[in-house]
PDB file as gemmi writes it, atoms N, CA and C in Angstrom:
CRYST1    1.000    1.000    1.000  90.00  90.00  90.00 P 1                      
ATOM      1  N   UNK A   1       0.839  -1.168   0.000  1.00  0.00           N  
ATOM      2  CA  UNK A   1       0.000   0.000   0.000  1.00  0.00           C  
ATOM      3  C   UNK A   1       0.892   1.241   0.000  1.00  0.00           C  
ATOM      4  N   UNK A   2       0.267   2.341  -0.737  1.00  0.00           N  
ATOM      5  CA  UNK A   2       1.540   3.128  -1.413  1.00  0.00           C  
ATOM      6  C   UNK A   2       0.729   4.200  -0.006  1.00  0.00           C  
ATOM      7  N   UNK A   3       1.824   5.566   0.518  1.00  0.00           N  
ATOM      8  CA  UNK A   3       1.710   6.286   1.156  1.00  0.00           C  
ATOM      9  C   UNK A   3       0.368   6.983   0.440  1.00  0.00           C  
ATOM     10  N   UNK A   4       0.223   7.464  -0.472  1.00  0.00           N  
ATOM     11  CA  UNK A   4      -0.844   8.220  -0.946  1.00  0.00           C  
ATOM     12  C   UNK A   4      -2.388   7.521  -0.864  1.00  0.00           C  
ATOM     13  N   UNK A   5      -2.329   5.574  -1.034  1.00  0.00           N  
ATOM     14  CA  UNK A   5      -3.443   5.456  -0.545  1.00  0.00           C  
ATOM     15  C   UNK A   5      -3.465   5.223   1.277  1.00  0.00           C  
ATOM     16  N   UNK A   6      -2.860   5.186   1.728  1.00  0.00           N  
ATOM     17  CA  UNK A   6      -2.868   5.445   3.198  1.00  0.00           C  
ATOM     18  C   UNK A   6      -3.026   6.693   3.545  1.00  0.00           C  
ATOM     19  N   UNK A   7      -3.183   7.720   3.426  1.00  0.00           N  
ATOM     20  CA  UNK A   7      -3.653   9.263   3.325  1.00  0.00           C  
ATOM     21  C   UNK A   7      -5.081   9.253   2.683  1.00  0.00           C  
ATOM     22  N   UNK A   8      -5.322   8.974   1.665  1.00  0.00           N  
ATOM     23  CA  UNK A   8      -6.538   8.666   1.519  1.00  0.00           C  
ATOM     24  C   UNK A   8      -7.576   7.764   2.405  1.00  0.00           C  
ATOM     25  N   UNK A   9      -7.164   6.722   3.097  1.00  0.00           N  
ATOM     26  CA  UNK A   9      -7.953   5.965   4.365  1.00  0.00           C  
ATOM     27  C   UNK A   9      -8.082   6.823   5.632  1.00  0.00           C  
ATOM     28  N   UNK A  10      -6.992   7.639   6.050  1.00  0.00           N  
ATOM     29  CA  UNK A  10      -6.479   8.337   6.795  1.00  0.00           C  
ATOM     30  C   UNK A  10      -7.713   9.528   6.521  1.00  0.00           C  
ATOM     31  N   UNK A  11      -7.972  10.428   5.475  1.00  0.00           N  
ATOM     32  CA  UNK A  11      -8.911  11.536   5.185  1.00  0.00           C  
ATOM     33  C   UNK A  11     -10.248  10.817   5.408  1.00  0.00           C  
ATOM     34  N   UNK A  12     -10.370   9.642   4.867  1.00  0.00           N  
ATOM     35  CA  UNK A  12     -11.857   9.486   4.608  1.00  0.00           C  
ATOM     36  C   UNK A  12     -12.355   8.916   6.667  1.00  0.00           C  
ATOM     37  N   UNK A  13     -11.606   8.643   6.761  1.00  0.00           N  
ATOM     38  CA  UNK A  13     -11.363   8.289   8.599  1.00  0.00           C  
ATOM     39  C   UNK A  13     -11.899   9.131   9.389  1.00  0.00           C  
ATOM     40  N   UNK A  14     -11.350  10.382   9.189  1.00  0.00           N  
ATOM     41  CA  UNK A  14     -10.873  11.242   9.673  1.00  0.00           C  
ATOM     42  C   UNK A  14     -12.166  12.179   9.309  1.00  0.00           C  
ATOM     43  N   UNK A  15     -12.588  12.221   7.719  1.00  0.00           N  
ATOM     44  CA  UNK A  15     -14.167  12.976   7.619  1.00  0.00           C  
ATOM     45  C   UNK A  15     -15.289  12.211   7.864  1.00  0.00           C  
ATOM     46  N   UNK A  16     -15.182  11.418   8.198  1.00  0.00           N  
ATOM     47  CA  UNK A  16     -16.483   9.829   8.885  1.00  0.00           C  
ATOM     48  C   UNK A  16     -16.429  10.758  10.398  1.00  0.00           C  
ATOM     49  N   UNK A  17     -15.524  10.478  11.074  1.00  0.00           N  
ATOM     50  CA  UNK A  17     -15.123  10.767  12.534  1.00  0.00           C  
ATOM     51  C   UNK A  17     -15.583  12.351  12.724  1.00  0.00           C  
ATOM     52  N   UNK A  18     -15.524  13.071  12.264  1.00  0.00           N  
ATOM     53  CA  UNK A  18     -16.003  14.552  12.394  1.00  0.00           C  
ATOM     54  C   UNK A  18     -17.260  14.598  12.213  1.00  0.00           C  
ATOM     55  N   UNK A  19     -17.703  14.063  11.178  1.00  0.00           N  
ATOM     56  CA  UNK A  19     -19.206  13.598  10.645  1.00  0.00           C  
ATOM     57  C   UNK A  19     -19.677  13.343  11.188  1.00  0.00           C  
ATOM     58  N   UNK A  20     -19.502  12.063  12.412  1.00  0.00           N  
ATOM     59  CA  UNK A  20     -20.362  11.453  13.254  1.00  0.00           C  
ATOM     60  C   UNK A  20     -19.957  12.210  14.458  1.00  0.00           C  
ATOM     61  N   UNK A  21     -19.408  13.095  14.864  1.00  0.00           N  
ATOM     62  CA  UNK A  21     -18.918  13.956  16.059  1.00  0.00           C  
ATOM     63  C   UNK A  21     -20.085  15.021  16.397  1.00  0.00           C  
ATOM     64  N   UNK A  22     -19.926  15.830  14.738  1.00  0.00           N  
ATOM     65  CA  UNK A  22     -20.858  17.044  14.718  1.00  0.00           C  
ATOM     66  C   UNK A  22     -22.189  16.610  14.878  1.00  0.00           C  
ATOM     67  N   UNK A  23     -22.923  15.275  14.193  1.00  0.00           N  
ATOM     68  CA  UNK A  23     -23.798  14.451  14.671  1.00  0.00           C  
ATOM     69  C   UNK A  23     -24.553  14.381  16.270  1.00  0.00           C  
ATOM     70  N   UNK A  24     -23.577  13.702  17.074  1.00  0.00           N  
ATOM     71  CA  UNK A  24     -24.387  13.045  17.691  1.00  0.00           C  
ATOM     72  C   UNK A  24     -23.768  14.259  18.538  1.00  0.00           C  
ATOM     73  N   UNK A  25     -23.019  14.845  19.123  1.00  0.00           N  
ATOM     74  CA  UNK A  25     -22.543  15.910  20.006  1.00  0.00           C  
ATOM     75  C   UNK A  25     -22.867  17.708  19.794  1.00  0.00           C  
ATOM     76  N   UNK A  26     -22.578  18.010  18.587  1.00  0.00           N  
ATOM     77  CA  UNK A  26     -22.681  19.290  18.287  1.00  0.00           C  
ATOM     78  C   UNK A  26     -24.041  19.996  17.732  1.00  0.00           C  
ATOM     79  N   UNK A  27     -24.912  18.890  17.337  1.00  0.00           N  
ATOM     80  CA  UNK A  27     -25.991  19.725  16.428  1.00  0.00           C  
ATOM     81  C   UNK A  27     -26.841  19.560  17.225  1.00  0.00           C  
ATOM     82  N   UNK A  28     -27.943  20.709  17.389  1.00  0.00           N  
ATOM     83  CA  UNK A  28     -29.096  20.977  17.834  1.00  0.00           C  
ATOM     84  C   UNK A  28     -28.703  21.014  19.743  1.00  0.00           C  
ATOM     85  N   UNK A  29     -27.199  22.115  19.894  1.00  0.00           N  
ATOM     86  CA  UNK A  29     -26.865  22.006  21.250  1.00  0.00           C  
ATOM     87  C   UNK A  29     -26.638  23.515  21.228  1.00  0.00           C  
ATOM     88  N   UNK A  30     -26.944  24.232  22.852  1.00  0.00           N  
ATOM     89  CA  UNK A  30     -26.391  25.655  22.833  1.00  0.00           C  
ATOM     90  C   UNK A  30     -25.592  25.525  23.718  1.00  0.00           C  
ATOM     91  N   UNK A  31     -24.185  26.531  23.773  1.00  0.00           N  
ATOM     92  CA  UNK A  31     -23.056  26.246  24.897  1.00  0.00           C  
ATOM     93  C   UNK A  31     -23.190  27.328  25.303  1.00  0.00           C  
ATOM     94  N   UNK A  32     -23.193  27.049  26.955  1.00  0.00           N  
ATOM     95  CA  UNK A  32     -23.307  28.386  27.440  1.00  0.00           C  
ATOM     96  C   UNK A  32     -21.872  29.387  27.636  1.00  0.00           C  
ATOM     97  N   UNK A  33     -22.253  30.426  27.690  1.00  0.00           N  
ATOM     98  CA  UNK A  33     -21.074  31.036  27.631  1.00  0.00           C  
ATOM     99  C   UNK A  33     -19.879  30.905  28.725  1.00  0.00           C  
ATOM    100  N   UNK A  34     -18.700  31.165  28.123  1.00  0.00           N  
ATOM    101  CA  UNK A  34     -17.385  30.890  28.661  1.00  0.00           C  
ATOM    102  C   UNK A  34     -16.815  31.902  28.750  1.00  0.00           C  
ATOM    103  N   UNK A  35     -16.527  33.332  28.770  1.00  0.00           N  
ATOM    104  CA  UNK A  35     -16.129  33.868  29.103  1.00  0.00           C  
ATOM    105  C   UNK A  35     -16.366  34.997  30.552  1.00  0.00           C  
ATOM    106  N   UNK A  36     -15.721  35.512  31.066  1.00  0.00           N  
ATOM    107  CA  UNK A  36     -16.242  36.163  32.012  1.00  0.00           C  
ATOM    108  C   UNK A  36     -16.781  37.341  31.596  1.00  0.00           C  
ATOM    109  N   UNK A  37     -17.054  37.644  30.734  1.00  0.00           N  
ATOM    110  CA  UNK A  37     -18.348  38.488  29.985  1.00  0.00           C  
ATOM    111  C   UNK A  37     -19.022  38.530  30.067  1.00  0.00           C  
ATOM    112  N   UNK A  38     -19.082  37.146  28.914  1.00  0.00           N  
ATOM    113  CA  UNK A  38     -20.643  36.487  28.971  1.00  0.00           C  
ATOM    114  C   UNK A  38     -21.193  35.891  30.037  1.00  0.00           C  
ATOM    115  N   UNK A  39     -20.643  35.128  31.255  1.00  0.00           N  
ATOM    116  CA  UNK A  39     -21.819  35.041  31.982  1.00  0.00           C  
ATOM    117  C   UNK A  39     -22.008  35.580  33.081  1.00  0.00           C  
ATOM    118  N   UNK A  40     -21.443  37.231  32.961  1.00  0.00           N  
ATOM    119  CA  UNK A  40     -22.076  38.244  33.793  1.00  0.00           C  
ATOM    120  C   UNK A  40     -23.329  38.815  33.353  1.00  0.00           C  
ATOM    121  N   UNK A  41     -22.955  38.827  31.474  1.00  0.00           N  
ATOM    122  CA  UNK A  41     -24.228  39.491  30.836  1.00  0.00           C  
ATOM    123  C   UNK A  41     -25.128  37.886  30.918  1.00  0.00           C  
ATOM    124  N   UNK A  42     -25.003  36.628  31.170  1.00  0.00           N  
ATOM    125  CA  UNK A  42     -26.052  36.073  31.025  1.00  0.00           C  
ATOM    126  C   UNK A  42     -26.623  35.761  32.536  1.00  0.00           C  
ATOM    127  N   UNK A  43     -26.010  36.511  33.488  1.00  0.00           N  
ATOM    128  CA  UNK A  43     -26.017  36.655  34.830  1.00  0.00           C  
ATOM    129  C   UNK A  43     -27.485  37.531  35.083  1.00  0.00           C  
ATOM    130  N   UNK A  44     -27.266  38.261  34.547  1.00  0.00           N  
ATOM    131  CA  UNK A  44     -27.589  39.898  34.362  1.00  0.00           C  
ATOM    132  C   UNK A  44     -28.943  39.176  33.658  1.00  0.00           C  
ATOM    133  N   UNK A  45     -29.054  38.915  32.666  1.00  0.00           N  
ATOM    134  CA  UNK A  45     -30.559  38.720  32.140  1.00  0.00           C  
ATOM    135  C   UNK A  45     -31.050  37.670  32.551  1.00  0.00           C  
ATOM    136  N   UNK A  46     -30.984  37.172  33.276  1.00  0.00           N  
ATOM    137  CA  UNK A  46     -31.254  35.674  34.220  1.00  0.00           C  
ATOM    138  C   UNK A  46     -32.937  35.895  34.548  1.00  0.00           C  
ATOM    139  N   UNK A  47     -32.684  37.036  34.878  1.00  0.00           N  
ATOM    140  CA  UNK A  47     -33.826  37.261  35.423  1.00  0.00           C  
ATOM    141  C   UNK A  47     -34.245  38.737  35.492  1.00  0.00           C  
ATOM    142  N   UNK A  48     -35.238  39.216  36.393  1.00  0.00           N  
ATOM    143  CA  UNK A  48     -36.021  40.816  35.888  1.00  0.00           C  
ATOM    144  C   UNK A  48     -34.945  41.794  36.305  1.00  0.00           C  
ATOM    145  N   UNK A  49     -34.679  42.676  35.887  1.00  0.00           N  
ATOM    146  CA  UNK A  49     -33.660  43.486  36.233  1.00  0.00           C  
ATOM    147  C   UNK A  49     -34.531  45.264  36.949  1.00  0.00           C  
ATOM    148  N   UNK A  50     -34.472  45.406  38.106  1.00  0.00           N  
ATOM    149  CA  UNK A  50     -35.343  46.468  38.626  1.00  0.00           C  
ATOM    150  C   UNK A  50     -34.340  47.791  38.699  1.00  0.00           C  
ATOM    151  N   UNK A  51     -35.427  48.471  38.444  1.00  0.00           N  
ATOM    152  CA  UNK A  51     -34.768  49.969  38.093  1.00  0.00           C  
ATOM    153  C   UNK A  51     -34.566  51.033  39.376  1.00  0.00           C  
ATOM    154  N   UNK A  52     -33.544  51.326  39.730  1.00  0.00           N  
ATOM    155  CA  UNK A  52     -33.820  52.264  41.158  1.00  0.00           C  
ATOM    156  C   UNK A  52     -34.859  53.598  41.381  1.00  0.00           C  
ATOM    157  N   UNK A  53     -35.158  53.454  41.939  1.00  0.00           N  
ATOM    158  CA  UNK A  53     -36.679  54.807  41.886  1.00  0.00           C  
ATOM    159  C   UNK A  53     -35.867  56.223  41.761  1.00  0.00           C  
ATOM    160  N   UNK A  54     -34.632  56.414  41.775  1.00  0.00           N  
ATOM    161  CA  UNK A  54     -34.131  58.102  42.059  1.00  0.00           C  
ATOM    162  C   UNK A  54     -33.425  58.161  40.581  1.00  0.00           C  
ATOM    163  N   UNK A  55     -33.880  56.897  39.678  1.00  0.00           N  
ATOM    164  CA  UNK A  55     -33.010  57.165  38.448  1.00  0.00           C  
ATOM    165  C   UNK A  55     -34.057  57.762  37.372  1.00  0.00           C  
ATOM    166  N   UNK A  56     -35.338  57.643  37.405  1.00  0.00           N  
ATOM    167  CA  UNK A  56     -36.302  58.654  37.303  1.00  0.00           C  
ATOM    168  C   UNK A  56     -36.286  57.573  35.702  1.00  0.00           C  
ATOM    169  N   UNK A  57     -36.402  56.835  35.295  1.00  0.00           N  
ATOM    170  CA  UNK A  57     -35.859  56.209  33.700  1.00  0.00           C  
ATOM    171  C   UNK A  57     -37.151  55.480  33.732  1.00  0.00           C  
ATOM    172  N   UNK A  58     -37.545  54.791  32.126  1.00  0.00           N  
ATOM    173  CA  UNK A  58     -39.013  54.206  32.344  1.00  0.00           C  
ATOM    174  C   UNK A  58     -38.184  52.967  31.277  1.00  0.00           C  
ATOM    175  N   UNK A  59     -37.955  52.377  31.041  1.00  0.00           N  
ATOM    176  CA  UNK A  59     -37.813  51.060  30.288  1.00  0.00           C  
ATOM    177  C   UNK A  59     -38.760  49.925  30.683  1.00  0.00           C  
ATOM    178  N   UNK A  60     -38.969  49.062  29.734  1.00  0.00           N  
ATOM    179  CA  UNK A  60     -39.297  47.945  29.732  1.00  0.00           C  
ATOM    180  C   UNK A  60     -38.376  46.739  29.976  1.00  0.00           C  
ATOM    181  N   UNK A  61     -39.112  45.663  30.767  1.00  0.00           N  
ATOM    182  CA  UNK A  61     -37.881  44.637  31.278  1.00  0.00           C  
ATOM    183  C   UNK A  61     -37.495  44.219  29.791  1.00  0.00           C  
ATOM    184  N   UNK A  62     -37.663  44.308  28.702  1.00  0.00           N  
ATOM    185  CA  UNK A  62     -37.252  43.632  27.704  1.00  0.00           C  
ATOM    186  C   UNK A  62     -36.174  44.333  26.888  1.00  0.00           C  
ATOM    187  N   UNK A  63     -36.345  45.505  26.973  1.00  0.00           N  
ATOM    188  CA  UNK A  63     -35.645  46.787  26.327  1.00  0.00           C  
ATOM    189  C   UNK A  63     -34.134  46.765  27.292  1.00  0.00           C  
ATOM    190  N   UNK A  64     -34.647  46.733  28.269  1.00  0.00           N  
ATOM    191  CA  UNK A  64     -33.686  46.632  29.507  1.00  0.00           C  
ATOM    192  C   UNK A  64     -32.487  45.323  29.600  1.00  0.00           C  
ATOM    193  N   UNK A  65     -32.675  44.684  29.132  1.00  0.00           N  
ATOM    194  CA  UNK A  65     -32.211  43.276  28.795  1.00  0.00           C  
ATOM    195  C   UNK A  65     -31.180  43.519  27.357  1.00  0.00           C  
ATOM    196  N   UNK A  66     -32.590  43.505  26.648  1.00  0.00           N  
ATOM    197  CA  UNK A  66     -31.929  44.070  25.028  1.00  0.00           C  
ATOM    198  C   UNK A  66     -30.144  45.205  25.310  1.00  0.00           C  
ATOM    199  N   UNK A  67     -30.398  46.252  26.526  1.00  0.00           N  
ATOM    200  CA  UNK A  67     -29.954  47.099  26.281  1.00  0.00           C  
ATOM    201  C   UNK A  67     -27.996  46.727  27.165  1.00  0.00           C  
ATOM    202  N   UNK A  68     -28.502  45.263  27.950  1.00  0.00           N  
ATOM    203  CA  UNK A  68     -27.677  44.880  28.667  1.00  0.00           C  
ATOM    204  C   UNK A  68     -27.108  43.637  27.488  1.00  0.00           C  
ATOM    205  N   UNK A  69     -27.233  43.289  26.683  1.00  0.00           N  
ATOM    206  CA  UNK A  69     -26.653  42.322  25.868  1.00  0.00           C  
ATOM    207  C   UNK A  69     -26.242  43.058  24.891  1.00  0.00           C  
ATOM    208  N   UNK A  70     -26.309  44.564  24.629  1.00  0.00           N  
ATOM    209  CA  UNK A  70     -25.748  44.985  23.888  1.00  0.00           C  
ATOM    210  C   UNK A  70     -24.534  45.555  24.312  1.00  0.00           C  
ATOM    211  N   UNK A  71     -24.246  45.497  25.407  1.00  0.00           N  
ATOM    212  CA  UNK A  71     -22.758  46.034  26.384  1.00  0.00           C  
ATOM    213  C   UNK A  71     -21.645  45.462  26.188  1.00  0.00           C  
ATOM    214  N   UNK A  72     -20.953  46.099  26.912  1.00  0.00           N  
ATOM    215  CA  UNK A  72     -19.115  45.220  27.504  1.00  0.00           C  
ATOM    216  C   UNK A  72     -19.406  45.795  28.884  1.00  0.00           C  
ATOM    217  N   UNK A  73     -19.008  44.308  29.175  1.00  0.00           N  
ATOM    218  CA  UNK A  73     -18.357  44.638  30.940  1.00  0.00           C  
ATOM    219  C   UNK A  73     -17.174  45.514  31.598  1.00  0.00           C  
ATOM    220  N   UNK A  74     -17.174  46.407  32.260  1.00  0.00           N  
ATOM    221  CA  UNK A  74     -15.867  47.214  32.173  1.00  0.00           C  
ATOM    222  C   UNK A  74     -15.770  46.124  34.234  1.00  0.00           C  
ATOM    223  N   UNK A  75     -14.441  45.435  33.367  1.00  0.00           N  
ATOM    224  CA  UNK A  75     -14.503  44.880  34.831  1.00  0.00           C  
ATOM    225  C   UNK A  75     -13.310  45.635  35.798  1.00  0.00           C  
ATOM    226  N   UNK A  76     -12.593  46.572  34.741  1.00  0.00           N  
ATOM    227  CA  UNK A  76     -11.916  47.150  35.723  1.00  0.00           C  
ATOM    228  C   UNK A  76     -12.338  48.383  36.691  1.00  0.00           C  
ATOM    229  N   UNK A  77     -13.861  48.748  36.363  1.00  0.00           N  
ATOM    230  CA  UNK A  77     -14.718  49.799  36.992  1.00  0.00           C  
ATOM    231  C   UNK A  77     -15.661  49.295  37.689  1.00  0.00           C  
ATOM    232  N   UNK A  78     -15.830  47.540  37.700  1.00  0.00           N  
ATOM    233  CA  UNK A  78     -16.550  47.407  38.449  1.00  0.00           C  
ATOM    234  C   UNK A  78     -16.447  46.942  39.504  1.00  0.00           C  
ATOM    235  N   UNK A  79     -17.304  46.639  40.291  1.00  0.00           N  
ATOM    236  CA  UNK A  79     -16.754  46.072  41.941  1.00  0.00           C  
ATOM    237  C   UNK A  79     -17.386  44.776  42.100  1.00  0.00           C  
ATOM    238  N   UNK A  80     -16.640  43.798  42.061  1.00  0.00           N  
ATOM    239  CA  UNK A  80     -16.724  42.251  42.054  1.00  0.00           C  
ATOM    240  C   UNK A  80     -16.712  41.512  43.401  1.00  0.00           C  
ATOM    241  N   UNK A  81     -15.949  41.842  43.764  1.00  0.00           N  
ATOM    242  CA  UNK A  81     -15.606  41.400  45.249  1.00  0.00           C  
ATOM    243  C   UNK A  81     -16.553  41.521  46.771  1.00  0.00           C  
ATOM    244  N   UNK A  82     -17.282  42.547  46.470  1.00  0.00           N  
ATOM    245  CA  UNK A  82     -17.595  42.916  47.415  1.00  0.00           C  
ATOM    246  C   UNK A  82     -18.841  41.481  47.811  1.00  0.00           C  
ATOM    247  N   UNK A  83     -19.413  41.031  48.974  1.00  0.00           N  
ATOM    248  CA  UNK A  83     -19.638  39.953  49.315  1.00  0.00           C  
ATOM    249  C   UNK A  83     -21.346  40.228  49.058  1.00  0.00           C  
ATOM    250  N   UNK A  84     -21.826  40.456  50.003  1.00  0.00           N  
ATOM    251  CA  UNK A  84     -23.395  40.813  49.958  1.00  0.00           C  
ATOM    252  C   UNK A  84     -24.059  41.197  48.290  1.00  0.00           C  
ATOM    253  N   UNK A  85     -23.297  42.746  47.753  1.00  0.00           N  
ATOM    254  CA  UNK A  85     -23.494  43.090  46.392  1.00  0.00           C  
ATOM    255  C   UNK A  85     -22.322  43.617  45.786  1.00  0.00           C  
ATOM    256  N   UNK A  86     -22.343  42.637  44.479  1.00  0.00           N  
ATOM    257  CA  UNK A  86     -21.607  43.211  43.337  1.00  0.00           C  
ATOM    258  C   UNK A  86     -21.864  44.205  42.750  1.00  0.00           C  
ATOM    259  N   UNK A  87     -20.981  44.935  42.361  1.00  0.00           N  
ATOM    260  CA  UNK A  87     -21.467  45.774  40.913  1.00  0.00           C  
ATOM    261  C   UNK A  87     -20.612  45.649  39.494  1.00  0.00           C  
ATOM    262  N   UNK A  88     -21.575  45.843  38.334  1.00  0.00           N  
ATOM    263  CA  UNK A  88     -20.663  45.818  37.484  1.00  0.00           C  
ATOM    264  C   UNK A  88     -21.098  46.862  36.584  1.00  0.00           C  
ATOM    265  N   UNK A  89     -20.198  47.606  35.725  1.00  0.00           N  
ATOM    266  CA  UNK A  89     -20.576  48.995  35.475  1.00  0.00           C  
ATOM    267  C   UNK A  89     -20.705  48.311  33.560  1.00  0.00           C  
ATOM    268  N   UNK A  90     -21.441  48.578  32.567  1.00  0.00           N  
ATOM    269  CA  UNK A  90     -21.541  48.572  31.675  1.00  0.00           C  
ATOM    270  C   UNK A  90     -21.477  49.490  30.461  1.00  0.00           C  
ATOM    271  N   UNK A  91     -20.776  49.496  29.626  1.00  0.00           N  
ATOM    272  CA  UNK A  91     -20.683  50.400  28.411  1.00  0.00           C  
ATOM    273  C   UNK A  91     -21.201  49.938  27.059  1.00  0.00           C  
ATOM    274  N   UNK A  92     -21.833  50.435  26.378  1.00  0.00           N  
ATOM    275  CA  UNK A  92     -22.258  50.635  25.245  1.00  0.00           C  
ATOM    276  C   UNK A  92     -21.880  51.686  24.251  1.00  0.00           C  
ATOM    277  N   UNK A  93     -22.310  51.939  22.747  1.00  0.00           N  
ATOM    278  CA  UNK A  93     -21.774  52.988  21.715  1.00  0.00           C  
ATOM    279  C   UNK A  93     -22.864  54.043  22.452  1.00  0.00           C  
ATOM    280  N   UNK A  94     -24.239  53.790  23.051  1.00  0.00           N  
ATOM    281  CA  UNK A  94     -25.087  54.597  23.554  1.00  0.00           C  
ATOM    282  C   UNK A  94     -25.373  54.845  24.885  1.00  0.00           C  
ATOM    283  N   UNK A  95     -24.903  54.499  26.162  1.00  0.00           N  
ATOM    284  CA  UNK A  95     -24.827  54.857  27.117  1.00  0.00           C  
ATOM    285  C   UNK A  95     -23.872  53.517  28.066  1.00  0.00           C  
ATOM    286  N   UNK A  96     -24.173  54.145  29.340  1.00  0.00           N  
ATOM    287  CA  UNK A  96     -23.545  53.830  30.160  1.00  0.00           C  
ATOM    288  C   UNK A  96     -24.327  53.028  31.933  1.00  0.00           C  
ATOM    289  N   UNK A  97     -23.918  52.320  32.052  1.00  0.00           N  
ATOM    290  CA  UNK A  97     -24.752  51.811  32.899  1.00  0.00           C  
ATOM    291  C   UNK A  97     -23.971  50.811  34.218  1.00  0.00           C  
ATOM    292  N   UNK A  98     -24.480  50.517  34.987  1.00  0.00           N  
ATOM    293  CA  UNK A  98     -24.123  50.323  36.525  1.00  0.00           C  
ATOM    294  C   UNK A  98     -25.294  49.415  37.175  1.00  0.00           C  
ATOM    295  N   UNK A  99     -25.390  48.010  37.070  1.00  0.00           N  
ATOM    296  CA  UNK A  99     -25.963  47.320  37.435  1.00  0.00           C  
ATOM    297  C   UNK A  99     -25.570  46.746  38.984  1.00  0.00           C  
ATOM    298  N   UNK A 100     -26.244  46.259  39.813  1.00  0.00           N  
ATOM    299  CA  UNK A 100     -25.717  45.997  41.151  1.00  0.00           C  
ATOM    300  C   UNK A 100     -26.808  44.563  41.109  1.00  0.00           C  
ATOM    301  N   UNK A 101     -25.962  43.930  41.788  1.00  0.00           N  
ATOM    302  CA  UNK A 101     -26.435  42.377  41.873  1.00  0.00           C  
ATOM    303  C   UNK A 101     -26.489  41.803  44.132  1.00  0.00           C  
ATOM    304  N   UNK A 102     -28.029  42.008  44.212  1.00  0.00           N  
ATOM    305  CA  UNK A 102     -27.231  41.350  45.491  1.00  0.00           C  
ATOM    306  C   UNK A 102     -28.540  40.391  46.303  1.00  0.00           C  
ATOM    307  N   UNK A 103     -27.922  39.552  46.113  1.00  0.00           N  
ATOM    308  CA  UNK A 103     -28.943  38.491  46.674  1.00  0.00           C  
ATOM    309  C   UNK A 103     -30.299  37.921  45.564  1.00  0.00           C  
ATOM    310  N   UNK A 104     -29.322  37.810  44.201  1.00  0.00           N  
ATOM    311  CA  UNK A 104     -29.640  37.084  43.160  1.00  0.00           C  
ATOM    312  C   UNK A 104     -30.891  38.700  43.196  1.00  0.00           C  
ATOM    313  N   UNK A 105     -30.613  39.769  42.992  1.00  0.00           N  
ATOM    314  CA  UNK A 105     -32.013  40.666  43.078  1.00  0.00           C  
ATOM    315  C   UNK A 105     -30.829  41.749  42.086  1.00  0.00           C  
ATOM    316  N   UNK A 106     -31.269  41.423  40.888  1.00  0.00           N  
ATOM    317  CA  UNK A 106     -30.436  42.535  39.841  1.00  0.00           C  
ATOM    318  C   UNK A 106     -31.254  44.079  39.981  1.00  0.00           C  
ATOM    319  N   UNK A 107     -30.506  44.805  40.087  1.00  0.00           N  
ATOM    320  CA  UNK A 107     -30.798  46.627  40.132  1.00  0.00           C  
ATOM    321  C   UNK A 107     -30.058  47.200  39.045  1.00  0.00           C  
ATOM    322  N   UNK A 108     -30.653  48.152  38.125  1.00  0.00           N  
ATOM    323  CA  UNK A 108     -29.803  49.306  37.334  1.00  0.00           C  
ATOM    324  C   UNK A 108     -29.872  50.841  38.595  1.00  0.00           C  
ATOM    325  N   UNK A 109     -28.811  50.823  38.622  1.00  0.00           N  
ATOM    326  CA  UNK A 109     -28.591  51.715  39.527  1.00  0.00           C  
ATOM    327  C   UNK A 109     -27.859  53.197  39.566  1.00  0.00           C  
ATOM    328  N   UNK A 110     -27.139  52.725  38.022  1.00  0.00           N  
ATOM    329  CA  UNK A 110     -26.629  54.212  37.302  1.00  0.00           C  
ATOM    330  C   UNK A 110     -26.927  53.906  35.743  1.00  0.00           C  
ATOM    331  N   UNK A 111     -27.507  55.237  35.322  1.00  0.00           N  
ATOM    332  CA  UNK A 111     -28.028  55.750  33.631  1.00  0.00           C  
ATOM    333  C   UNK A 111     -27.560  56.479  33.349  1.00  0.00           C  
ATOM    334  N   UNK A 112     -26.270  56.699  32.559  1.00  0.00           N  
ATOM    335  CA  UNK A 112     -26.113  57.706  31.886  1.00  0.00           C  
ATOM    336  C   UNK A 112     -26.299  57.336  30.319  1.00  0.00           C  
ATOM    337  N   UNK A 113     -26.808  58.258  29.622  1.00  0.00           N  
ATOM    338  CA  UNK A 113     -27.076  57.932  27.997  1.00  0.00           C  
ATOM    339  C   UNK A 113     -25.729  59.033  27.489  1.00  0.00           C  
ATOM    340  N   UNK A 114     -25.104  58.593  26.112  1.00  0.00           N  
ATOM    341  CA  UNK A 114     -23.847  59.045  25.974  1.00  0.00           C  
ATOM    342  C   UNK A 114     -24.477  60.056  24.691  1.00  0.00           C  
TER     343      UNK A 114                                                      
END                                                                             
C-alpha cells in the first residue's frame, strides 16, 4: 500500500469521525457562555432586572435586557468582590450603565445615555 493510498484511508477516517462527532454531540446544542463576559451578561438577564426609583428612567424589562446584551463589561470599573453586592458597570456605543447584583435581586442603579 503506497503512502498516498494510506492518506486517503487516513482523510476518509478522519471525515467519517467529524461527521459522526458534529452528529451526535454538536448539532441541535447551545453552549453556554465561557467567558467572564458572557456570563455576567447572562447573569444579568437571568432574570427581571429592577430599576432604582431616584433614576427617574421608564424602560421595559425587555428593552432593559436588550440594552444589557448589547454592552461590555468594564470589569476594571466594576466592583466584584464585594460579598453581599456586586457591581458591574456597563458600556455601550449609547450609554452607560451600573448594574448591582445582590442576593440574586439585579438593580440598574446608574443611567447615563452618551
Amino acid at each position: 500500500m503506497t503512502f498516498f493510498q494510506r492518506f486517503k484511508f487516513f482523510g476518509f477516517g478522519l471525515g467519517m469521525g467529524c461527521i459522526l462527532v458534529y452528529f451526535m454531540l454538536i448539532r441541535d446544542r447551545e453552549f453556554p457562555p465561557w467567558t467572564p463576559e458572557g456570563r455576567v451578561l447572562e447573569e444579568l438577564t437571568m432574570d427581571t432586572i429592577f430599576i432604582a426609583p431616584e433614576l427617574n428612567v421608564q424602560f421595559s424589562d425587555s428593552v432593559l435586557r436588550e440594552k444589557v446584551n448589547d454592552s461590555e463589561v468594564l470589569f476594571r470599573q466594576s466592583i466584584v468582590r464585594n460579598e453581599p453586592c456586586r457591581e458591574y458597570q456597563l458600556d455601550s456605543k449609547k450609554e452607560r450603565m451600573r448594574v448591582s447584583i445582590c442576593d440574586s435581586i439585579r438593580t440598574l442603579v446608574q443611567y447615563e445615555p452618551k
